[in-house]
RONU-89363 format. One line per 10 residues: number of its first residue (from 1); their letters; for each residue x, y, z of N, C-alpha, C. Coordinates in nm, 3 decimals. Each point is the difference from the previous one (the first is absolute). Example, Ala and Ser with C-alpha at 12.3 -4.5 7.8 and 13.67 -1.06 7.14 Angstrom:
BEGIN
1 = as = 1.319,-0.569,0.780,-0.089,0.119,0.000,0.090,0.120,0.000; -0.035,0.105,-0.072,0.082,0.119,0.006,-0.077,0.109,0.073 .
***
This chain:
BEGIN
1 = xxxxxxxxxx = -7.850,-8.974,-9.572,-0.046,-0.011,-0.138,-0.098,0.111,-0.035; -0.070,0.036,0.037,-0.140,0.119,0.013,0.072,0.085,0.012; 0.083,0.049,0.093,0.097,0.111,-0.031,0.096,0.048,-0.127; 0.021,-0.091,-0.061,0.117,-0.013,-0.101,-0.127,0.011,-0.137; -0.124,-0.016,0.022,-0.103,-0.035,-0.096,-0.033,0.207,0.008; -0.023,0.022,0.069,-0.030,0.145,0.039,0.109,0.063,-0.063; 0.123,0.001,0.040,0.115,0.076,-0.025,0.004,-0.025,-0.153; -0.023,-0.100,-0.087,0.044,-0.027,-0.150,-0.140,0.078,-0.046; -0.108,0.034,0.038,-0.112,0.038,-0.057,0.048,0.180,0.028; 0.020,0.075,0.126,0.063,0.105,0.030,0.086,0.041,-0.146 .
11 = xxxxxxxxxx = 0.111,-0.100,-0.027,0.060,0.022,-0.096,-0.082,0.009,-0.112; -0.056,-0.056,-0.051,-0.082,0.013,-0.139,-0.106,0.119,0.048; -0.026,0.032,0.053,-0.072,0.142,0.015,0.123,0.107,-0.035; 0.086,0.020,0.091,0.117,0.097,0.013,0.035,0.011,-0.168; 0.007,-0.135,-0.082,0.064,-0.013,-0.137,-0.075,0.084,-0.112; -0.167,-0.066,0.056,-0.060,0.074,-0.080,-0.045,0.131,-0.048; -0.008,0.044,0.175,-0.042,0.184,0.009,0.153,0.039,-0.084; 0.141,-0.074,0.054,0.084,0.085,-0.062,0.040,0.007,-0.166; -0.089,-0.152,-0.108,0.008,0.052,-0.142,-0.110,0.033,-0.008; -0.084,0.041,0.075,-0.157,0.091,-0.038,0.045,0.151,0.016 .
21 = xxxxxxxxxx = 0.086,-0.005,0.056,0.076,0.218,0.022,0.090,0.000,-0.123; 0.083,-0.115,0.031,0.100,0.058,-0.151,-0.097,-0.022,-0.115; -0.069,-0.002,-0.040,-0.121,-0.047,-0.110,-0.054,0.165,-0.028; -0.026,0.020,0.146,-0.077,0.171,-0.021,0.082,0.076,0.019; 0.093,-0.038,0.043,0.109,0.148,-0.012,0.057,0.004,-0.187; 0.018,-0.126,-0.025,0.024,-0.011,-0.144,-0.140,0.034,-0.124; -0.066,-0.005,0.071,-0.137,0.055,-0.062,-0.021,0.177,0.018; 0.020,0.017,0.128,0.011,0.169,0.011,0.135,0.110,-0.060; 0.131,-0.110,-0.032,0.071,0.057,-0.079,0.000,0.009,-0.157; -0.102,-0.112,-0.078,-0.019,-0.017,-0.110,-0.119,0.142,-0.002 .
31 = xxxxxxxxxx = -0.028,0.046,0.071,-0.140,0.054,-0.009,0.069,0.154,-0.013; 0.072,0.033,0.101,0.113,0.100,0.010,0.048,0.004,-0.139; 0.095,-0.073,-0.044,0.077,-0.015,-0.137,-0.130,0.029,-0.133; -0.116,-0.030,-0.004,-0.070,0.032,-0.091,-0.047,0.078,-0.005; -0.018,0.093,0.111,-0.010,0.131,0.005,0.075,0.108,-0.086; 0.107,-0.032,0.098,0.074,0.106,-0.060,0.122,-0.037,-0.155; -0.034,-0.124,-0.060,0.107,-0.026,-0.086,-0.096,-0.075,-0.098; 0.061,-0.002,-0.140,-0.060,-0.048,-0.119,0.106,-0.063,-0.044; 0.018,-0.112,0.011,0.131,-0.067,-0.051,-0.008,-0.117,-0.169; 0.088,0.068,-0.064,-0.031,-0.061,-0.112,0.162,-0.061,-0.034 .
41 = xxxxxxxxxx = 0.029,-0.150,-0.060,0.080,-0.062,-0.018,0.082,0.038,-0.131; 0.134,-0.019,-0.028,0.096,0.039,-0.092,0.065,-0.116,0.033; 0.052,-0.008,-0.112,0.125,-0.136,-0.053,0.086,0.010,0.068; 0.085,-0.034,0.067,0.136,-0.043,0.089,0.089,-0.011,-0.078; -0.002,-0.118,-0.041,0.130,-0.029,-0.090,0.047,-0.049,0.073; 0.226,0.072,0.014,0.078,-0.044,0.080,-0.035,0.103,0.126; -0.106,0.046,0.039,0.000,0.097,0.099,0.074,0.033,0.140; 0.032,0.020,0.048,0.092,-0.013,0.136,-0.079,-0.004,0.136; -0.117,-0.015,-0.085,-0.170,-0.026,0.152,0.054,-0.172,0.105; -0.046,0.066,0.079,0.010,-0.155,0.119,-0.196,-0.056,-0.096 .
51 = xxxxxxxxxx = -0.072,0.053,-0.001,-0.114,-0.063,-0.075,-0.044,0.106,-0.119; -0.096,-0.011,-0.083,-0.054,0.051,-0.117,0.014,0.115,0.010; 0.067,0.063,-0.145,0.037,0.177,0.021,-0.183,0.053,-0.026; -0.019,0.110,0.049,-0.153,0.026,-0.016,0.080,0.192,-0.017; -0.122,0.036,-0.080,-0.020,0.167,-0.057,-0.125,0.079,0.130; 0.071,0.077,0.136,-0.091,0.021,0.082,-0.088,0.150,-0.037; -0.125,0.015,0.007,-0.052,0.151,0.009,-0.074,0.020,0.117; 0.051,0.095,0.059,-0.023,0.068,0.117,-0.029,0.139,0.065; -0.087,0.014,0.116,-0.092,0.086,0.053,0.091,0.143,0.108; 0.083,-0.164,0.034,0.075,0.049,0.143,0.156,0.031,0.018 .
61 = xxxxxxxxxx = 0.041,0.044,-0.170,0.141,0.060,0.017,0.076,-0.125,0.077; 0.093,0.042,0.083,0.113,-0.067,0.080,-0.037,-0.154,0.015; -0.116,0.053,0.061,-0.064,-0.172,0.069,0.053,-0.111,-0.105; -0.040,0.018,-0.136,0.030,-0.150,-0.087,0.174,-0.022,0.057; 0.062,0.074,0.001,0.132,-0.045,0.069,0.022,-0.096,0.067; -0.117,-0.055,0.068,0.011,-0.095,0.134,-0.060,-0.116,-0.057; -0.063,0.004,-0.162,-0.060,-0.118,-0.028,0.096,-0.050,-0.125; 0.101,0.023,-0.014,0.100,-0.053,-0.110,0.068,-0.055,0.084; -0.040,-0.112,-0.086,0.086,-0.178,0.000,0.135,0.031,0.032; 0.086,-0.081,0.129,0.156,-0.002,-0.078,0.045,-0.074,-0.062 .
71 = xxxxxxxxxx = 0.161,0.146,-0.059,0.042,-0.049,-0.113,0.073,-0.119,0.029; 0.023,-0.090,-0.100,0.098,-0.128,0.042,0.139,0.057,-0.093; 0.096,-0.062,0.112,0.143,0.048,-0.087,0.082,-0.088,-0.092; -0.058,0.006,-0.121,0.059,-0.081,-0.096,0.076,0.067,-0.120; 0.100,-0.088,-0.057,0.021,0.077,-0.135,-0.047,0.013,-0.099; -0.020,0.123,-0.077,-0.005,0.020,-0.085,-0.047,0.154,-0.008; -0.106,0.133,-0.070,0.035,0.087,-0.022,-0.065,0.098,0.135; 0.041,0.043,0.055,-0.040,0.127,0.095,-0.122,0.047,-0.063; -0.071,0.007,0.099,-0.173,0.076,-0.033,0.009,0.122,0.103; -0.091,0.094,-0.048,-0.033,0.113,0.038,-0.167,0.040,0.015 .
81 = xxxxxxxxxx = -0.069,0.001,0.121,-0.136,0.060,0.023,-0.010,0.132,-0.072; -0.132,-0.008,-0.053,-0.035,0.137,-0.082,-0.113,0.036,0.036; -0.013,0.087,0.002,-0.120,0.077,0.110,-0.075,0.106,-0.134; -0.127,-0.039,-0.012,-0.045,0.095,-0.130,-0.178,0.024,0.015; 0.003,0.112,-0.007,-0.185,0.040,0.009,-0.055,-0.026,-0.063; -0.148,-0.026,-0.009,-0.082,-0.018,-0.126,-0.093,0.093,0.056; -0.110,0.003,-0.123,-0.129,0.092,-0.004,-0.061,-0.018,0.182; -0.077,0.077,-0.015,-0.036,-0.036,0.173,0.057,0.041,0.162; 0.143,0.010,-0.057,0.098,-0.015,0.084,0.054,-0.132,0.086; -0.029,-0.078,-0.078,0.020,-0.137,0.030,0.156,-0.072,-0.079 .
91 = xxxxxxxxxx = 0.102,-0.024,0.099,0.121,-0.014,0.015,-0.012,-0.175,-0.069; 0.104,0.024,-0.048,0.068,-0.154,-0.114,0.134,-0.054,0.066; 0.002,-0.060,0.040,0.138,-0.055,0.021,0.035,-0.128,-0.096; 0.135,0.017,-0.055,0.035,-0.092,-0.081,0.149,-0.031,-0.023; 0.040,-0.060,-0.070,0.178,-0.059,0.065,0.034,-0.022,-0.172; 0.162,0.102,-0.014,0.042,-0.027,-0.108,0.178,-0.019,0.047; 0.071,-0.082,-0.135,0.135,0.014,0.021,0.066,0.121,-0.014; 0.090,0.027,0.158,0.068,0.117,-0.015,0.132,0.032,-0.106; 0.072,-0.159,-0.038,0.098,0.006,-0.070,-0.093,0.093,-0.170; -0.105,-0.003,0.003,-0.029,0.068,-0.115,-0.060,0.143,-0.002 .
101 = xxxxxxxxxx = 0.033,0.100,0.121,0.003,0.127,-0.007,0.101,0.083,-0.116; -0.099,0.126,-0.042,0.052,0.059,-0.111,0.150,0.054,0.026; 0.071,-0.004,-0.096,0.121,0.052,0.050,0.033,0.138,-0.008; 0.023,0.127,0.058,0.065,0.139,-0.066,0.007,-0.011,-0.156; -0.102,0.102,-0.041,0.041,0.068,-0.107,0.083,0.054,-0.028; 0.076,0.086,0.073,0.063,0.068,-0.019,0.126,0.016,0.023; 0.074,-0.015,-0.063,0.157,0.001,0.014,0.103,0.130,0.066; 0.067,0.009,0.141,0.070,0.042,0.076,-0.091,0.084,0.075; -0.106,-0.016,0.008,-0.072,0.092,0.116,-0.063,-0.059,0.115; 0.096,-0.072,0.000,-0.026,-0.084,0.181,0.094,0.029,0.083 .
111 = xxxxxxxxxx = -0.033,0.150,0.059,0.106,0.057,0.085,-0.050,-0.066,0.119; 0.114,-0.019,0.113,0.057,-0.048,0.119,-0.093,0.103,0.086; -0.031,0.004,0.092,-0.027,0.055,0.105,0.102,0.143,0.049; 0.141,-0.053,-0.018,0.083,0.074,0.013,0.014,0.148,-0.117; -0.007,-0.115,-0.098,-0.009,0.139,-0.133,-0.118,0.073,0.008; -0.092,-0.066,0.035,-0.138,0.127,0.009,0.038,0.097,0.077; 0.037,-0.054,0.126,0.015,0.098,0.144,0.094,0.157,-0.108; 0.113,-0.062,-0.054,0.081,0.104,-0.020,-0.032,0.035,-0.085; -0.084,-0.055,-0.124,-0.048,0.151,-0.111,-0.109,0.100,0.101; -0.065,-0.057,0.056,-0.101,0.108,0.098,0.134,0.080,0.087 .
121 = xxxxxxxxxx = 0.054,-0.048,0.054,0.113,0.092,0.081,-0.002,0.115,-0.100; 0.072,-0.048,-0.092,0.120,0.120,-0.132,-0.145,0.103,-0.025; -0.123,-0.101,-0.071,-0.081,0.151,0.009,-0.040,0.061,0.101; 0.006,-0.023,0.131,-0.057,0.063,0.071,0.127,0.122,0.031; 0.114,-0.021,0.022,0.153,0.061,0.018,0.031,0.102,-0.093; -0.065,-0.011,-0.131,0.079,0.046,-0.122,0.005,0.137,-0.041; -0.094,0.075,0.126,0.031,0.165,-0.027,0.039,0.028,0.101; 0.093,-0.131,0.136,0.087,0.112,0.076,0.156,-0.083,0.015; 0.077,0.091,-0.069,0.100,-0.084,0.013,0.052,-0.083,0.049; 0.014,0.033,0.141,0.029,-0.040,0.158,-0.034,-0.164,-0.001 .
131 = xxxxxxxxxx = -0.150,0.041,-0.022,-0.070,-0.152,0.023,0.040,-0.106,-0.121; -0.029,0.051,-0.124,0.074,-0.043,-0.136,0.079,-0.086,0.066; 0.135,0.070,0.011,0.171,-0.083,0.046,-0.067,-0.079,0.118; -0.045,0.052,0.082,-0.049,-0.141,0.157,-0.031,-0.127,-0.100; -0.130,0.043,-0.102,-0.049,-0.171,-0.026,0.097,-0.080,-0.118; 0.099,0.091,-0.073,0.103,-0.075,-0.089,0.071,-0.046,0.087; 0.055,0.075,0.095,0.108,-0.113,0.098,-0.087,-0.090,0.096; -0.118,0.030,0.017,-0.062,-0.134,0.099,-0.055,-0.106,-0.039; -0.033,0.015,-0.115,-0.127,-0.053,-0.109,0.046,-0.064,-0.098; 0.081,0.106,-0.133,0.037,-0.032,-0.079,0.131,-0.068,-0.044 .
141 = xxxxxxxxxx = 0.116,0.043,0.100,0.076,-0.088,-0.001,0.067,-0.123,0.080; -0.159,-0.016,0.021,0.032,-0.167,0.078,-0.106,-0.080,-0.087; -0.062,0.035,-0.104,-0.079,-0.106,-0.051,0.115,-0.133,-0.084; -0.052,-0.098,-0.031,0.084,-0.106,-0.129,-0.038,0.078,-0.082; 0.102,-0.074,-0.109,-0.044,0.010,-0.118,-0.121,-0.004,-0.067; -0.083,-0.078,0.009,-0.132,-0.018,-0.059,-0.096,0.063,0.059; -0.009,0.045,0.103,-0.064,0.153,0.103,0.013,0.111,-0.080; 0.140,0.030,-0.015,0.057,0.121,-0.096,-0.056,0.046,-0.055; 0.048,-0.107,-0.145,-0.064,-0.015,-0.115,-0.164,0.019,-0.006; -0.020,-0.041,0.073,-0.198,-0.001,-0.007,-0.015,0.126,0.071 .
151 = xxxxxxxxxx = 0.048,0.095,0.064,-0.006,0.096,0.070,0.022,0.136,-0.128; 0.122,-0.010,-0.051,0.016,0.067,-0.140,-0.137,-0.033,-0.122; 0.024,-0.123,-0.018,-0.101,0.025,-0.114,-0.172,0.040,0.067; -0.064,-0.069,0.111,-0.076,0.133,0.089,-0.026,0.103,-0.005; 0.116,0.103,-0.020,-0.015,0.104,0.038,-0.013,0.062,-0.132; 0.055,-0.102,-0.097,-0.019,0.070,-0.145,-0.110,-0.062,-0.087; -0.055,-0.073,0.069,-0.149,-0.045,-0.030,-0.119,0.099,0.043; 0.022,0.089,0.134,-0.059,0.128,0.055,0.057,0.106,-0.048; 0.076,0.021,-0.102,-0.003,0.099,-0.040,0.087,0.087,0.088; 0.093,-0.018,0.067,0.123,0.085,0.145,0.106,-0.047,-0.101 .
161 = xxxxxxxxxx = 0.064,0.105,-0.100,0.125,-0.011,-0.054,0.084,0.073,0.107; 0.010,0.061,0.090,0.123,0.024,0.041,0.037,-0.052,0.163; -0.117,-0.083,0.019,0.037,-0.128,0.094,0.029,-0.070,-0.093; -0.044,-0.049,-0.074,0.070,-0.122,-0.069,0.121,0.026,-0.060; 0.071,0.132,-0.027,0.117,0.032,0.011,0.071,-0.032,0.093; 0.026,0.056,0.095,0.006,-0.002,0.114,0.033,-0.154,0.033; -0.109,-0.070,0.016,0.031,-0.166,0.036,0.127,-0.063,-0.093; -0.021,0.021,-0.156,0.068,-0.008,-0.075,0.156,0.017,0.020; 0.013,0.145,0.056,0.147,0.012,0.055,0.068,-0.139,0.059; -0.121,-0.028,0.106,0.045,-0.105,0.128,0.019,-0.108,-0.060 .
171 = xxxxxxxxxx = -0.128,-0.012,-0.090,0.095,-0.127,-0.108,0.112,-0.046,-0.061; 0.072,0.116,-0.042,0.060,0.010,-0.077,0.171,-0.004,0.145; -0.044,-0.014,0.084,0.086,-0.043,0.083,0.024,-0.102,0.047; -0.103,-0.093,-0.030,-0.023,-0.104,0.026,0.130,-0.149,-0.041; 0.067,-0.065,0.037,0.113,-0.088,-0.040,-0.101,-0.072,-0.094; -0.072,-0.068,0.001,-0.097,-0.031,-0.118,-0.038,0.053,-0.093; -0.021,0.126,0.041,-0.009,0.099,-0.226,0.058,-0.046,-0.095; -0.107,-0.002,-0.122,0.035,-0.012,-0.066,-0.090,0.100,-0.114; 0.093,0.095,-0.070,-0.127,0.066,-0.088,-0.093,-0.108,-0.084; -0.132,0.104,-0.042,-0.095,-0.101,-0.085,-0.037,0.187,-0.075 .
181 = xxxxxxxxxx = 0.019,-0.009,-0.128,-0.060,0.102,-0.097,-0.162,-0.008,0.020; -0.054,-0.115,0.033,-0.151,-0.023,0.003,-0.066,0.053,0.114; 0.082,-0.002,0.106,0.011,0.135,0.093,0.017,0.112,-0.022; 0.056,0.018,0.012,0.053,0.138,-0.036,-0.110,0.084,-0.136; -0.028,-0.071,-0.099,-0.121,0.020,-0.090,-0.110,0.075,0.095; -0.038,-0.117,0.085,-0.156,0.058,0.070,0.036,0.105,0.103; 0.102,0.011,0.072,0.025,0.118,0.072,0.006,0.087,-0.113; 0.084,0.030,-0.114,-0.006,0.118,-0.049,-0.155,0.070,-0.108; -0.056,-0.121,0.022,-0.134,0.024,-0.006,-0.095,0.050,0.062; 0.004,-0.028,0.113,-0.048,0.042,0.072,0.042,0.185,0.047 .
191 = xxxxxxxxxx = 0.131,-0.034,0.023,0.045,0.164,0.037,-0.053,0.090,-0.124; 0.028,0.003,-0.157,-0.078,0.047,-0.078,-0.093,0.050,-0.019; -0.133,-0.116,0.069,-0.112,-0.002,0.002,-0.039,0.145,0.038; 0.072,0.047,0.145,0.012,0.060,0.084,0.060,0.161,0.003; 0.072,-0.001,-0.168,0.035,0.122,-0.024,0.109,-0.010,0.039; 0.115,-0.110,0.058,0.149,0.064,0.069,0.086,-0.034,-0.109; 0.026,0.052,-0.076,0.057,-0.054,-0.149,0.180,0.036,0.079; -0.003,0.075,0.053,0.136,0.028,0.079,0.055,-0.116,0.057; -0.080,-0.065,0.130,0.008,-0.132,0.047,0.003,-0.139,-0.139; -0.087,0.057,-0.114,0.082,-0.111,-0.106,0.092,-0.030,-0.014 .
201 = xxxxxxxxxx = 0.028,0.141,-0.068,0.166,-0.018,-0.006,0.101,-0.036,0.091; -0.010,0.030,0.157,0.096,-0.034,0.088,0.000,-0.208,-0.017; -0.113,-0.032,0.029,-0.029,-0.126,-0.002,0.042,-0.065,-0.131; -0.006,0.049,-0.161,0.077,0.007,-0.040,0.142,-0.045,-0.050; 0.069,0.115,0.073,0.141,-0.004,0.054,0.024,-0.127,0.068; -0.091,-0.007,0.107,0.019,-0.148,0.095,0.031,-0.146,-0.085; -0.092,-0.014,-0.114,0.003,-0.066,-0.080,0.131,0.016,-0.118; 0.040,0.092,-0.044,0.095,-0.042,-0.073,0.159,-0.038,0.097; -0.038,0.082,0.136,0.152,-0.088,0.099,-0.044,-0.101,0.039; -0.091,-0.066,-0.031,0.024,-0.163,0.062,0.090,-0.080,-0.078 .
211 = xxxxxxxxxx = 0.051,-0.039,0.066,0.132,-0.108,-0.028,-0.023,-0.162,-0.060; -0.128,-0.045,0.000,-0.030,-0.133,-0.035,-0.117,0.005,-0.027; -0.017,0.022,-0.152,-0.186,0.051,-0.034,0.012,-0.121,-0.116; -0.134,-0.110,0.011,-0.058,-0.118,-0.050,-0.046,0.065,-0.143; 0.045,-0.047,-0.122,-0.082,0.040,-0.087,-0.112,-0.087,0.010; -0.093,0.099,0.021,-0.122,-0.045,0.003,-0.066,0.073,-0.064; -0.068,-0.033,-0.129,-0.055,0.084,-0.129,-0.130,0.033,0.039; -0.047,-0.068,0.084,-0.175,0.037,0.070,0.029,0.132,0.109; 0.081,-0.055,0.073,-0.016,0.136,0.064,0.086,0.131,-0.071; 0.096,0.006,-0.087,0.008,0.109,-0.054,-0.118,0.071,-0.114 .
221 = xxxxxxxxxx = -0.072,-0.101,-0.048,-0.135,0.025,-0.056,-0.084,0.101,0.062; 0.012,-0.058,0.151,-0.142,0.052,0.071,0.096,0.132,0.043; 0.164,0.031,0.001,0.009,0.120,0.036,0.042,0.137,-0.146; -0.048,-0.087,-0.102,0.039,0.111,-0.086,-0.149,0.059,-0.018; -0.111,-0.081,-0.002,-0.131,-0.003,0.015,-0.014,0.164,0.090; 0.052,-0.085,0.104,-0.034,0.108,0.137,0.058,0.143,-0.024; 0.134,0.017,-0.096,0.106,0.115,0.003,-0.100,0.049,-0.136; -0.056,-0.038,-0.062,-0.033,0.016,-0.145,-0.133,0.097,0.018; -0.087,-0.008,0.117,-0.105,0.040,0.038,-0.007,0.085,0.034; 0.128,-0.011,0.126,-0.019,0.136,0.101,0.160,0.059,-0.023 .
231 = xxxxxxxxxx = 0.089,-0.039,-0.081,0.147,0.056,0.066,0.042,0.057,-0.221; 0.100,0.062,0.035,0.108,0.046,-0.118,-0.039,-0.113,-0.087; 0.044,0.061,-0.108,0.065,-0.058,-0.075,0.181,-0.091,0.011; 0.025,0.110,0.065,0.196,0.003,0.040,-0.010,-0.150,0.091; -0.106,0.009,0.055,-0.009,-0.118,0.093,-0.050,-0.118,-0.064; -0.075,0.007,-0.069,-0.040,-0.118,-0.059,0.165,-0.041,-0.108; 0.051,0.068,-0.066,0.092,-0.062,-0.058,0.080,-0.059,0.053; 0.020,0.048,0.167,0.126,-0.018,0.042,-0.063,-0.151,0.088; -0.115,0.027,0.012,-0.038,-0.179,0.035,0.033,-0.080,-0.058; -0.011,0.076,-0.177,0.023,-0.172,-0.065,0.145,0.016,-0.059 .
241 = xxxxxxxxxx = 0.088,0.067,0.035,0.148,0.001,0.012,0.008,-0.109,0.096; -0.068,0.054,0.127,0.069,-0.106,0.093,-0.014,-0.123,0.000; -0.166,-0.047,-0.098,-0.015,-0.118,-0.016,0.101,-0.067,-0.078; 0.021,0.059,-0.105,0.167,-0.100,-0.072,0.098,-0.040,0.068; 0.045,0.125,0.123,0.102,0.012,0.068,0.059,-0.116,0.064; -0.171,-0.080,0.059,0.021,-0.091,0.107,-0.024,-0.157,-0.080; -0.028,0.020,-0.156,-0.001,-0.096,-0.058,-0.117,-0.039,-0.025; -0.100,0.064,0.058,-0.148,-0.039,-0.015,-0.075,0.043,-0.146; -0.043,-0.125,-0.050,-0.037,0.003,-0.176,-0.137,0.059,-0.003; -0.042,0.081,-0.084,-0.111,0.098,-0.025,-0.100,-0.115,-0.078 .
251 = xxxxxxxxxx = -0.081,0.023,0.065,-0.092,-0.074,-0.099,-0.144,0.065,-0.055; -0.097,-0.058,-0.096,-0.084,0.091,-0.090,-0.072,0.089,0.116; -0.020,-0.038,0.108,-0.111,0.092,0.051,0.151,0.145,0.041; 0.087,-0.060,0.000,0.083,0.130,0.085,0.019,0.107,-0.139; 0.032,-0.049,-0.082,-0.011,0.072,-0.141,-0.116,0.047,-0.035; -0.153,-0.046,0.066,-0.137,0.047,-0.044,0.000,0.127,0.080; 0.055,-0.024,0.117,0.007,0.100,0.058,0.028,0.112,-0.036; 0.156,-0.035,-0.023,0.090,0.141,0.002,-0.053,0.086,-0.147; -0.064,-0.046,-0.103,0.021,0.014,-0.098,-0.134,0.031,-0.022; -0.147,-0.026,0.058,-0.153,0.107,0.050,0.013,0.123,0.060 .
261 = xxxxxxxxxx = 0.074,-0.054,0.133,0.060,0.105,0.045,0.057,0.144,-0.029; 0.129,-0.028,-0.033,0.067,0.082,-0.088,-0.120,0.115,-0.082; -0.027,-0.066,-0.091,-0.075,0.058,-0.139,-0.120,0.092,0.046; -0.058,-0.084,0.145,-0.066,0.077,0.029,-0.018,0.112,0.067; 0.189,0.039,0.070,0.004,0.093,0.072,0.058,0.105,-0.137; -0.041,-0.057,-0.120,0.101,0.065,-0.096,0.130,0.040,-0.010; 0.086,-0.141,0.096,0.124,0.030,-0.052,0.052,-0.117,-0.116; -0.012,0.074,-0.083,0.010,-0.107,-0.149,0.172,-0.042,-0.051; 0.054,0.080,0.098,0.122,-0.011,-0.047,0.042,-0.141,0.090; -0.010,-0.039,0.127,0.062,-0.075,0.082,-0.146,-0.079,-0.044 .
271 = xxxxxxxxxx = -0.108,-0.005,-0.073,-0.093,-0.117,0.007,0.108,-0.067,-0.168; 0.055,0.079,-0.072,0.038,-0.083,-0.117,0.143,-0.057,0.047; 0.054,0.077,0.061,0.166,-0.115,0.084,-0.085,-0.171,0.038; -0.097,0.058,0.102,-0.057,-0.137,0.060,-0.033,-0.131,-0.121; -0.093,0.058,-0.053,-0.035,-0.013,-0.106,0.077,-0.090,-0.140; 0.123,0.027,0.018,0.109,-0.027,-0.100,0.051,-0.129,0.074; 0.110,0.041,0.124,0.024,-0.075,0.101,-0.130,-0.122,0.007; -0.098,-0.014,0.018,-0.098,-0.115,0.000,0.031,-0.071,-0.137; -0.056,0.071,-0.127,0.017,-0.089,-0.087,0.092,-0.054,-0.048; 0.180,0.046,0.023,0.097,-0.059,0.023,0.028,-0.137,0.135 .
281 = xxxxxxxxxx = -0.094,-0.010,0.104,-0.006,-0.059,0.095,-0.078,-0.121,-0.067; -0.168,0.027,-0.084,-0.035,-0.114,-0.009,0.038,-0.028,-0.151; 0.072,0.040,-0.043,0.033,-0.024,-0.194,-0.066,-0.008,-0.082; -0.067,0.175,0.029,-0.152,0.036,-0.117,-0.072,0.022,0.044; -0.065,0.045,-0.092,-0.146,0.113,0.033,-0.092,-0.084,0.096; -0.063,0.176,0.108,-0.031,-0.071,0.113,-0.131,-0.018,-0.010; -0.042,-0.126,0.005,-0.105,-0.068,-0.066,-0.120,0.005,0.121; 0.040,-0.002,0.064,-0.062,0.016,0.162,-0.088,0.106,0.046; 0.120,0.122,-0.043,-0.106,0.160,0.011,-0.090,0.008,-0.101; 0.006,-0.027,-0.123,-0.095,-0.009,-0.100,-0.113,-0.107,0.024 .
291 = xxxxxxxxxx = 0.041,-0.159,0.030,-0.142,0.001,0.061,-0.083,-0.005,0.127; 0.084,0.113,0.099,-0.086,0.056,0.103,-0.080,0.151,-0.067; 0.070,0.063,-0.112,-0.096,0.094,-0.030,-0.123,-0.071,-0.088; 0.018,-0.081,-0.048,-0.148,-0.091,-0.075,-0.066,-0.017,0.107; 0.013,-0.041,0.147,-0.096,-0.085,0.047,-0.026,0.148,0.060; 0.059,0.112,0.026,-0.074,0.092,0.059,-0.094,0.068,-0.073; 0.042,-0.008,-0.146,-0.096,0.055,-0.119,-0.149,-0.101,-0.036; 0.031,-0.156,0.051,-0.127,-0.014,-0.048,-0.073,-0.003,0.102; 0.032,0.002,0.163,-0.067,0.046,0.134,-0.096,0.107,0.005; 0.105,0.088,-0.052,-0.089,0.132,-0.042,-0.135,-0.007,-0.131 .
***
C-alpha cells in the first residue's frame, strides 16, 4: 500500500513538471511570435482557413511561411497568397480570389513559346541567306496554324516586311488558307511604309489571283486607305474594281475615301466618275461628304 501511495504521488509530480514545461514553452513561443509579428484580424467569410484568416506583417521574409495556417480543401473559389510591401519595408500578406485575375488586354499577342523562339530565329538569320532557309524549314514550317499566324502578324507588328513576306509565302501554302483583304491591307502597309512600292504591287497582283476573296467592305476600306496614301492612283482604282468584282458593296466610308482622296491628289477626273457612281449607288446627293465638311469647318 505505501508503495502504490509513493508511485501515484511520483505520478502527480511527473504530471505536473510536465504541464509546467508545456506552459513555458507555450509562453516562450508567444514571446517569440510577438516579437517578430504584429498580427491584425480580417473577415473570413467563406475563407478556405482550417481557423481565422488573419493579414500577417513581417520582419523575417520567408520565415512567415512556416506560420500560415493550413489550407482546408473545400469547395468553392481558389485563393491566391499575395505578398506586398509597405512603408518600412514591412511585408503584407493577404489572400484574394484567383478566378478574378485581370484578363489580356490585348487581342492576338499571346505568342506560344514556339512563335517567339522563331520570330527571334528569322531576325537573327535575315541577312544570311543560308541561315534564313535553315530556320523556314526548321522553324517555320512546322509551326500550326495559330503559331503562323501570330508569327506573321509579329513580324509585321516589328516592322520586318520582308520576313513577313516571306512567312506569308508559307502561308499561302498552307491546306488551310484562306485569303483575308484585312491582311493583306496591313502587309501592304506596312511594305509602303518602307518605301517598296514595287513589292506593293507584286503583293498586289497576289491579291487580285486569289481565287475565293470574302467581300469584306472593312478590309477593302483599310486597303484602299493604305493604296490611297502610299500607292498610284492606277492602283487605287483597280482596288475598287476588284471590290465590285467579288461582290463586295462599297459603303460611305469607302466612297469618303476614294473621293478625299482622289481630289486631293488632284485627280478630278476619276474623283467625279467616283463621285457620280456613289450618288447613283445611294439615290442622291451625297449628304454625308457635305456634312463631314461642316463638322471639319466648325472644328476649325
Amino acid at each position: 500500500m505505501e508503495g502504490d501511495r509513493k508511485l501515484g504521488r511520483l505520478d502527480n509530480i511527473m504530471t505536473s513538471n510536465t504541464r509546467r514545461f508545456e506552459r513555458e514553452r507555450e509562453r516562450e513561443r508567444e514571446r517569440e511570435l510577438s516579437m517578430h509579428l504584429s498580427v491584425s484580424r480580417i473577415p473570413s467569410g467563406p475563407m478556405l482557413y482550417s481557423s481565422q484568416s488573419t493579414a500577417l506583417k513581417f520582419h523575417g521574409g520567408l520565415r512567415i511561411l512556416e506560420l500560415i495556417p493550413n489550407i482546408v480543401t473545400k469547395r468553392g473559389p481558389s485563393l491566391q497568397l499575395e505578398i506586398s510591401k509597405s512603408k518600412g519595408g514591412v511585408g503584407v500578406i493577404t489572400m484574394r480570389d484567383r478566378s478574378k485575375n485581370r484578363k489580356p488586354l490585348q487581342r492576338g499577342r499571346n505568342l506560344s513559346i514556339e512563335a517567339i523562339q522563331t520570330v527571334q530565329a528569322l531576325k537573327r538569320a535575315k541577312k544570311n541567306t543560308n541561315s534564313l532557309e535553315r530556320e523556314m524549314e526548321y522553324k517555320v514550317k512546322r509551326l500550326l496554324k495559330f503559331d503562323l499566324m501570330a508569327v506573321l502578324r509579329e513580324l509585321l507588328r516589328q516592322n520586318e516586311p520582308l520576313l513577313a513576306l516571306k512567312v506569308f509565302e508559307e502561308v499561302q501554302k498552307e491546306y488551310w488558307y484562306k485569303p483575308q483583304v484585312l491582311l493583306y491591307a496591313d502587309m501592304i502597309n506596312v511594305l509602303a511604309s518602307n518605301g517598296m512600292l514595287d513589292m506593293v504591287e507584286r503583293l498586289f497582283l497576289y491579291l487580285k489571283m486569289e481565287s475565293c476573296l470574302d467581300s469584306d467592305t472593312e478590309g477593302f476600306n483599310a486597303l484602299l486607305k493604305a493604296l490611297m496614301e502610299f500607292g498610284t492612283t492606277g492602283l487605287v482604282m483597280d482596288c475598287f474594281h476588284l471590290m465590285k468584282v467579288v461582290g463586295c458593296a462599297p459603303d460611305k466610308s469607302t466612297f469618303r475615301i476614294l473621293i478625299d482622296g482622289l481630289e486631293l491628289k488632284g485627280e478630278t477626273t476619276f474623283s467625279a466618275v467616283v463621285r457620280k457612281e456613289a450618288e447613283k449607288h445611294f439615290g442622291g446627293p451625297l449628304e454625308f461628304l457635305e456634312e463631314e465638311q461642316d463638322l471639319t469647318l466648325s472644328s476649325n
